[in-house]
C-alpha positions as YAML, in Angstrom:
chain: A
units: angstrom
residues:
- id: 1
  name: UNK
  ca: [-66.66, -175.93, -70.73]
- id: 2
  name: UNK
  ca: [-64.66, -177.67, -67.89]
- id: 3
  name: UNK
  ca: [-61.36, -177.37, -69.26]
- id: 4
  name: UNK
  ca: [-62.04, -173.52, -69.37]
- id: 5
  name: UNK
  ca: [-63.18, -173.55, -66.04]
- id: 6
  name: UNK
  ca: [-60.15, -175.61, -64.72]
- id: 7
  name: UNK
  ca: [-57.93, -172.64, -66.32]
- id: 8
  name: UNK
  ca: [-59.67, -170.07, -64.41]
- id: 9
  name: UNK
  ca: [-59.15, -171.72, -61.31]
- id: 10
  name: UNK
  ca: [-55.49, -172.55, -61.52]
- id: 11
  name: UNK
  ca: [-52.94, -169.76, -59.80]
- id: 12
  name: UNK
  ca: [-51.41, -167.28, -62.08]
- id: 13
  name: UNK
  ca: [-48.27, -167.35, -63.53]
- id: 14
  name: UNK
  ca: [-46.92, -164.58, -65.84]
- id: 15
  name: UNK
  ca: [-44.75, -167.12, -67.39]
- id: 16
  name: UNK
  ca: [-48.21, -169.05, -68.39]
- id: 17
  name: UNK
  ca: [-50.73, -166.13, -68.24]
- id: 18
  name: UNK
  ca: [-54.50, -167.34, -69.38]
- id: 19
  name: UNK
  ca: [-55.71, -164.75, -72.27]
- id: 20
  name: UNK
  ca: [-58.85, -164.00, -73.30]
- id: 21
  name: UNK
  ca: [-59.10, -162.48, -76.48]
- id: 22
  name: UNK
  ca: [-62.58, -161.16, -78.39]
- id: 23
  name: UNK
  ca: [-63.13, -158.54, -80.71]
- id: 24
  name: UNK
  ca: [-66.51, -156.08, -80.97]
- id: 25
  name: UNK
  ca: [-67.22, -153.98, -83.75]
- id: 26
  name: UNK
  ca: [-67.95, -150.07, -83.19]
- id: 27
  name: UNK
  ca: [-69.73, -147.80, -85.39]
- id: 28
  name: UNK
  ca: [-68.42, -144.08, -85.86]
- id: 29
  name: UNK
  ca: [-70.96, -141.78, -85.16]
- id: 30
  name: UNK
  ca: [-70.95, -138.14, -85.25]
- id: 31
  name: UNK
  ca: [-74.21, -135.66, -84.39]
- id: 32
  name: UNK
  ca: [-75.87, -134.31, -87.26]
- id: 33
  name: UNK
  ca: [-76.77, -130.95, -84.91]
- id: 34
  name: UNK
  ca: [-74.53, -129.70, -82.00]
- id: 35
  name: UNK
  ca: [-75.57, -131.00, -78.62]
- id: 36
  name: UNK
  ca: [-77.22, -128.32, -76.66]
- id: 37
  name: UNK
  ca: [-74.38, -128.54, -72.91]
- id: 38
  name: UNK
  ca: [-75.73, -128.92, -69.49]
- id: 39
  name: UNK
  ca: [-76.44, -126.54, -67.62]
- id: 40
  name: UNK
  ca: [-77.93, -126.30, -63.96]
- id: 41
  name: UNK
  ca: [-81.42, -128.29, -63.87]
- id: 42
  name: UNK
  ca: [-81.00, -129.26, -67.48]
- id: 43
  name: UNK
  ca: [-79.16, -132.39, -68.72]
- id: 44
  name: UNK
  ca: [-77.62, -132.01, -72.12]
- id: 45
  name: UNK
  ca: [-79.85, -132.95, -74.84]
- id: 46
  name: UNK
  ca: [-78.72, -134.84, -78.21]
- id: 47
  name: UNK
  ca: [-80.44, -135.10, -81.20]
- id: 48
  name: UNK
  ca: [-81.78, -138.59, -82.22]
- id: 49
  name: UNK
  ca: [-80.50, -137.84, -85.65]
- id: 50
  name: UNK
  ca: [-76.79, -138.18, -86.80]
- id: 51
  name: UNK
  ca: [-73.71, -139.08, -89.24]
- id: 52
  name: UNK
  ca: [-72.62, -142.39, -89.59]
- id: 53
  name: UNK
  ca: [-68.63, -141.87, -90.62]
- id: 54
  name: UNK
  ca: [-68.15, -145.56, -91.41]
- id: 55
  name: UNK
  ca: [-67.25, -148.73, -88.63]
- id: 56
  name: UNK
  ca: [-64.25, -150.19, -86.76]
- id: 57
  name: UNK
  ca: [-62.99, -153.04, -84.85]
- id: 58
  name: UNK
  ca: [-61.78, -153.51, -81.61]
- id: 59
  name: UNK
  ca: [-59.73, -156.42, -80.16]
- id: 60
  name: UNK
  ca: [-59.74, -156.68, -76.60]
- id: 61
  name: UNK
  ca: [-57.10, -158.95, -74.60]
- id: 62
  name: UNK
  ca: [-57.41, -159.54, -70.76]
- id: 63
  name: UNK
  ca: [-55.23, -161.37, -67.94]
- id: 64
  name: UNK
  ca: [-57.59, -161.74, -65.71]
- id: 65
  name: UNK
  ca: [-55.70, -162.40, -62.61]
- id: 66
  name: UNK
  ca: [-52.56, -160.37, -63.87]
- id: 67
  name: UNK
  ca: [-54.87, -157.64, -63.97]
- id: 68
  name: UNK
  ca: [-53.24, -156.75, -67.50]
- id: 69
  name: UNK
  ca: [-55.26, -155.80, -70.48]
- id: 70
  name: UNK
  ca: [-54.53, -154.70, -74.06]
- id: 71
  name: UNK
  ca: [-56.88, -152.98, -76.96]
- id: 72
  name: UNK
  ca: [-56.11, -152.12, -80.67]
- id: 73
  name: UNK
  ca: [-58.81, -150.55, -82.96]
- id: 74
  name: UNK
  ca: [-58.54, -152.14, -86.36]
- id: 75
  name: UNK
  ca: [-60.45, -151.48, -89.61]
- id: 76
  name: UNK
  ca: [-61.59, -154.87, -89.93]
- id: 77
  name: UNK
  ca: [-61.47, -158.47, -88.45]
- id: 78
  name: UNK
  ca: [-60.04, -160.32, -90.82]
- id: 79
  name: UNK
  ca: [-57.66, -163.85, -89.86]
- id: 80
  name: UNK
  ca: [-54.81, -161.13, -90.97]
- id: 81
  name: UNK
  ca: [-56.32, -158.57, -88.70]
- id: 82
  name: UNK
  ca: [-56.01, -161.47, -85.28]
- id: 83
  name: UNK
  ca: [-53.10, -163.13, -86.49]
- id: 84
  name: UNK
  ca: [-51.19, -159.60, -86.09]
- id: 85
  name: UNK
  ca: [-52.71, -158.65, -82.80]
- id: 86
  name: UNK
  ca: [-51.95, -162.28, -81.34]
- id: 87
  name: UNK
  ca: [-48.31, -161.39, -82.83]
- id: 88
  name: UNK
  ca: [-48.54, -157.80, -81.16]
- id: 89
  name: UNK
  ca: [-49.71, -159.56, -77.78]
- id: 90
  name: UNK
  ca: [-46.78, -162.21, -77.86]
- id: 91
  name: UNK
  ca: [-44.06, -159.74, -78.58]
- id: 92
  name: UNK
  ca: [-45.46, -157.09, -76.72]
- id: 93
  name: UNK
  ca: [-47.72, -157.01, -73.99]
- id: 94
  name: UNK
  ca: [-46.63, -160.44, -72.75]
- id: 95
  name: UNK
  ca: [-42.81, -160.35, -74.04]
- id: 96
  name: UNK
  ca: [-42.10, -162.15, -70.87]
- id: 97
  name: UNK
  ca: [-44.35, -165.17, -70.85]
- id: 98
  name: UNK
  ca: [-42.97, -168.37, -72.30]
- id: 99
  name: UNK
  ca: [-46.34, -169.62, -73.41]
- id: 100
  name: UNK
  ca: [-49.79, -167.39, -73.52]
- id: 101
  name: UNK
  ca: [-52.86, -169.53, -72.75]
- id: 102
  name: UNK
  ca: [-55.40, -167.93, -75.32]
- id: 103
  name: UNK
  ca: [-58.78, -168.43, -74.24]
- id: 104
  name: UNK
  ca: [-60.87, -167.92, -77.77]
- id: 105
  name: UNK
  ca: [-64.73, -168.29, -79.40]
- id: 106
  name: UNK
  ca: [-65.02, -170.52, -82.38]
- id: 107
  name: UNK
  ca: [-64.88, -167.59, -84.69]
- id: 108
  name: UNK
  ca: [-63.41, -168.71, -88.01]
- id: 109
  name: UNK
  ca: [-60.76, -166.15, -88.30]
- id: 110
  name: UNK
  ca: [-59.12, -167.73, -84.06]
- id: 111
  name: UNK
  ca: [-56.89, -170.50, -85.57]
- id: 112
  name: UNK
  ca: [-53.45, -171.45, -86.87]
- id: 113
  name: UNK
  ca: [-54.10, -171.20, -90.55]
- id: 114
  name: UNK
  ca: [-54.93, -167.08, -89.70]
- id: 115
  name: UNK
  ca: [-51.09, -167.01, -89.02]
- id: 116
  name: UNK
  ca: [-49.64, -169.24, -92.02]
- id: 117
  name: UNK
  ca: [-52.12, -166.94, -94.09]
- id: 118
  name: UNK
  ca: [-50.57, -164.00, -92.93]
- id: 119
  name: UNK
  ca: [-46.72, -164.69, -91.90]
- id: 120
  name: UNK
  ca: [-44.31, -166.48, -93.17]
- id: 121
  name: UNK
  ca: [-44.00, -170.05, -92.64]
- id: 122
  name: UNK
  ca: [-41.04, -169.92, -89.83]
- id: 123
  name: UNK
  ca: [-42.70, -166.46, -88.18]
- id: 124
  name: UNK
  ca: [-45.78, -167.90, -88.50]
- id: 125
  name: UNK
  ca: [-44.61, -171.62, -86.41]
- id: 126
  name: UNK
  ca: [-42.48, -168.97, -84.09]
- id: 127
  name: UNK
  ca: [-45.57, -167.25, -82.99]
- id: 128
  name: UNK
  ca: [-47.52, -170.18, -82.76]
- id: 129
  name: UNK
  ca: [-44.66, -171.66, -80.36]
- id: 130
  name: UNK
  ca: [-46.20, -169.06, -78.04]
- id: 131
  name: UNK
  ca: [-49.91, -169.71, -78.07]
- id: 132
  name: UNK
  ca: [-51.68, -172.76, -76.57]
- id: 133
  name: UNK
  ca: [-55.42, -172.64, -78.07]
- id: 134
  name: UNK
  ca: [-58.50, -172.46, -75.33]
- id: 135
  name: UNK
  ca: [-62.03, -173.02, -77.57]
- id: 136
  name: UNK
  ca: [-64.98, -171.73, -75.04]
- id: 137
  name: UNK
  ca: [-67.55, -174.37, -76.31]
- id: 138
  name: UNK
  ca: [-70.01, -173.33, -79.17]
- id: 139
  name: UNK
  ca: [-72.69, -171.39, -77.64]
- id: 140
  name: UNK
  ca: [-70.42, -171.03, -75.56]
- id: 141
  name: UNK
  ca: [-68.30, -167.53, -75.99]
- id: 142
  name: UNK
  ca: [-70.00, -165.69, -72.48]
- id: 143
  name: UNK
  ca: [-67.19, -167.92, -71.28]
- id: 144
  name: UNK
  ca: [-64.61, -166.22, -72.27]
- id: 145
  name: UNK
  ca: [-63.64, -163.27, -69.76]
- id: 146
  name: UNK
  ca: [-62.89, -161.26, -72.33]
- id: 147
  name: UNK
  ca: [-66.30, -160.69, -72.83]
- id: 148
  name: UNK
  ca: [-66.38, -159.21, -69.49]
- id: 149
  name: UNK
  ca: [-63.97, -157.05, -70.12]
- id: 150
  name: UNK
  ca: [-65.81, -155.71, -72.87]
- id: 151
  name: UNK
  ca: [-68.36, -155.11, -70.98]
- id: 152
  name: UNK
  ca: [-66.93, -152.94, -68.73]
- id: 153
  name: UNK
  ca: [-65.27, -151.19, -71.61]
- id: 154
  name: UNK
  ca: [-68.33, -150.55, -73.25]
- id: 155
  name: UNK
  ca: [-70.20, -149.54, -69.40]
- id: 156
  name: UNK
  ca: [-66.98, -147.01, -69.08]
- id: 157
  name: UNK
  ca: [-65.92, -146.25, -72.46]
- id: 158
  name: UNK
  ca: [-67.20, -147.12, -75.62]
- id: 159
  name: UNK
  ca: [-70.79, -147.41, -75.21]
- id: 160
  name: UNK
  ca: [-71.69, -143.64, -76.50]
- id: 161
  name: UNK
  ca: [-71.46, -141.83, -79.58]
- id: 162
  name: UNK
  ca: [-67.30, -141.86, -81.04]
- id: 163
  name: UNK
  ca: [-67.31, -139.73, -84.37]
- id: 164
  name: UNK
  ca: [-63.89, -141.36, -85.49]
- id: 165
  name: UNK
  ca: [-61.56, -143.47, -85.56]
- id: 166
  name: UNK
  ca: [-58.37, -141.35, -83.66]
- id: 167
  name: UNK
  ca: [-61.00, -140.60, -81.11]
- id: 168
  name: UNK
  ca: [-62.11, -143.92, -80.61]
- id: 169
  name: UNK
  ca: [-58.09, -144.70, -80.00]
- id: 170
  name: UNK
  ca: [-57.50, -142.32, -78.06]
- id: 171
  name: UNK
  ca: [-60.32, -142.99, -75.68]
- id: 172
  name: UNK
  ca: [-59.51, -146.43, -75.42]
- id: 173
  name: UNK
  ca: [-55.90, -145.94, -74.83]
- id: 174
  name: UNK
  ca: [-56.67, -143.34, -72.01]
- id: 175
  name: UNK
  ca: [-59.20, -146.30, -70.36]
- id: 176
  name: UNK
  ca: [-56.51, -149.51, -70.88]
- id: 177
  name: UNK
  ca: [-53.59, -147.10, -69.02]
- id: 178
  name: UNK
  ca: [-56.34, -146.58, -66.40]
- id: 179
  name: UNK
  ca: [-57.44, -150.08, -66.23]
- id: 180
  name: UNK
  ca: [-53.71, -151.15, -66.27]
- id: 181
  name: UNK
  ca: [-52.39, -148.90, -63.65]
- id: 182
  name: UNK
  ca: [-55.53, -149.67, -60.99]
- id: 183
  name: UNK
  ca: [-54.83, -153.20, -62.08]
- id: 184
  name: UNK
  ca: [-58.71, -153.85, -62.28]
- id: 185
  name: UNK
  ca: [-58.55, -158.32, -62.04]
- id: 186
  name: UNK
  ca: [-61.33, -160.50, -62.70]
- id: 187
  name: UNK
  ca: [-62.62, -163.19, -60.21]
...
């Protein structure tokens, strides 16, 4: 728990940033009967009933003193599924940092072997050259501020009905860019 703690706490560097990466899943649901609007002195009612149009996956990555954050909606969250968004995160979003503190859970699918499984051997050791490994303790994971970030994504975002998938990017690439651009940190 410490040696998280002690990461928070140091300055930030870009060349170093500290990561925190989670994932939550997100149903798709539609409304079985169109919402009856607003309208003054009423407050738009919604069925209780509706369409479930299947589930998704969404992995959220935060600098929390850089004030940088990154989402991608997958189908699932497989090892393959992380070891291509760490990939996407080391030669994307932080193309510039020389090594990318990744502050993780314990989930079975956050370690090297998710990367041999899914690159080859020399792609996989060349994105590993760029990750240092942070394990929040077991029990443990409300320590990584990724979770925060997820909260506030599902507070501003994601925490309402999505009927699909291109919605559900869309939506969460209009609230990253927002996010980004007010460069929202964590303390």
């Amino acid at each position: 728990m410490y040696s998280i703690l002690d990461l928070y706490q140091e300055p930030h560097d870009p060349k170093r940033p500290v990561v925190g990466v989670d994932e939550r899943p997100k149903q798709l649901i539609g409304e079985k009967k169109k919402p009856i609007p607003m309208k003054p002195g009423s407050p738009e009612r919604v069925d209780y009933e509706y369409v479930r149009n299947g589930s998704g996956n969404i992995f959220v990555a935060v600098d929390p003193k850089g004030g940088k954050r990154d989402t991608k909606v997958t189908d699932r969250r497989t090892k393959k599924d992380f070891a291509r968004y760490i990939k996407h995160l080391v030669d994307g979003v932080f193309l510039d940092a020389e090594i990318i503190r990744l502050v993780v859970d314990n989930l079975n699918t956050h370690n090297e072997s998710a990367f041999y499984e899914t690159f080859k051997k020399e792609e996989a050791e060349r994105i590993l050259s760029k990750i240092e490994f942070h394990y929040t303790p077991i029990h443990g994971s409300w320590l990584n501020v990724a979770e925060i970030e997820i909260s506030a994504m599902d507070a501003e975002c994601t925490d309402r009905r999505i009927e699909d998938k291109e919605t559900l990017i869309d939506e969460l690439l209009a609230w990253t860019v927002r996010r980004n651009k007010d460069g929202k940190k964590i303390d």
